[in-house]
N, C-alpha and C positions, 0 to 999 in steps of 0.2 A: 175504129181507133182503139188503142188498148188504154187500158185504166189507167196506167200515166199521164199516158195524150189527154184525157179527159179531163184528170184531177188538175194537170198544167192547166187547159183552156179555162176549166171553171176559177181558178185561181186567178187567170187572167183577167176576168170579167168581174170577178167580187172581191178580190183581194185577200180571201179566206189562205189561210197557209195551214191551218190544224186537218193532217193527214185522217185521223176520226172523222171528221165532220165532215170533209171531202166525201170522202169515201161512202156515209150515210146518206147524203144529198143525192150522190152519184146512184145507191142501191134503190133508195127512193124513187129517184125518176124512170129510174129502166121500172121498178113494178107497174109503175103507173100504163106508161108506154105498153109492158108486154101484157096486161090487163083489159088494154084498148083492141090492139092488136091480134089476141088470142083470147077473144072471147069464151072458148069453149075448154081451155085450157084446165086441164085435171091439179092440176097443184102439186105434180111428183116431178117429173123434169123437168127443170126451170129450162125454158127456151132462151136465147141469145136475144137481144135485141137486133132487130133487122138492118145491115149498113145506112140504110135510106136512112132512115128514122133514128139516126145517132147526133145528128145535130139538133132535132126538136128534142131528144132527151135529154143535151146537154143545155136548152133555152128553159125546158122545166125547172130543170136546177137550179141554174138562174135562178128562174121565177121563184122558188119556193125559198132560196138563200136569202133572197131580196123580202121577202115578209117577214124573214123572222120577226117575231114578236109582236107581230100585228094579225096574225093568223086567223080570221073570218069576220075582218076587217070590213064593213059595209062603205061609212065613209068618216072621213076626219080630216077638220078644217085646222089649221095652226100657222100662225106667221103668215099667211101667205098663201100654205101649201093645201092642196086637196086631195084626198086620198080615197080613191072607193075601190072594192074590188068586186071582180065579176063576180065569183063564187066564194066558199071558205075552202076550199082546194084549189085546183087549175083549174083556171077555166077552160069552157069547152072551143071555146075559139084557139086555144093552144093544141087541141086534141082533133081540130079539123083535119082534113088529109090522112089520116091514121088510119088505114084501110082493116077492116078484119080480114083474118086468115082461115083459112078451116079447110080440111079436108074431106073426102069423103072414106070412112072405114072401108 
């Protein structure tokens, strides 16, 4: 999907409209993603995220859009409501299926 299509869904899903902050979320989730995925990764050419793996990096986003401000949030009780999280980043059950890549030289 190209960075529109993206910035559109995530908008869809959180309601977020500031083009910045899209966009941060959006950069955010693919590091994570290509950090999972390319393990071995030198840090000079930034790889693509993989077609597969472009809807769990658009559910990261999500994810991480959705704590704002709660950011290594263990748990919190209020009104009603319960909050824990798995980790203070994504959790790795978000990170299952995310196959490493590598080559051989």
């Amino acid at each position: 999907m190209t960075a529109e299509e993206f910035k559109a869904r995530l908008t869809q899903r959180t309601g977020e409209t500031d083009a910045a902050v899209l966009t941060s979320y959006m950069e955010d989730s693919a590091m994570i993603v290509i950090n999972k995925v390319y393990p071995f990764w030198d840090g000079e050419e930034l790889p693509e995220v993989p077609l597969r793996y472009q809807n769990r990096q658009l559910e990261i986003a999500v994810y991480l859009m959705n704590k704002r401000g709660a950011e290594g949030q263990e748990s919190h009780k209020e009104n009603g409501i319960d909050r824990t999280y798995e980790s203070a980043s994504v959790p790795a059950s978000m990170l299952e299926g995310l196959l490493p890549f590598c080559k051989i030289p």
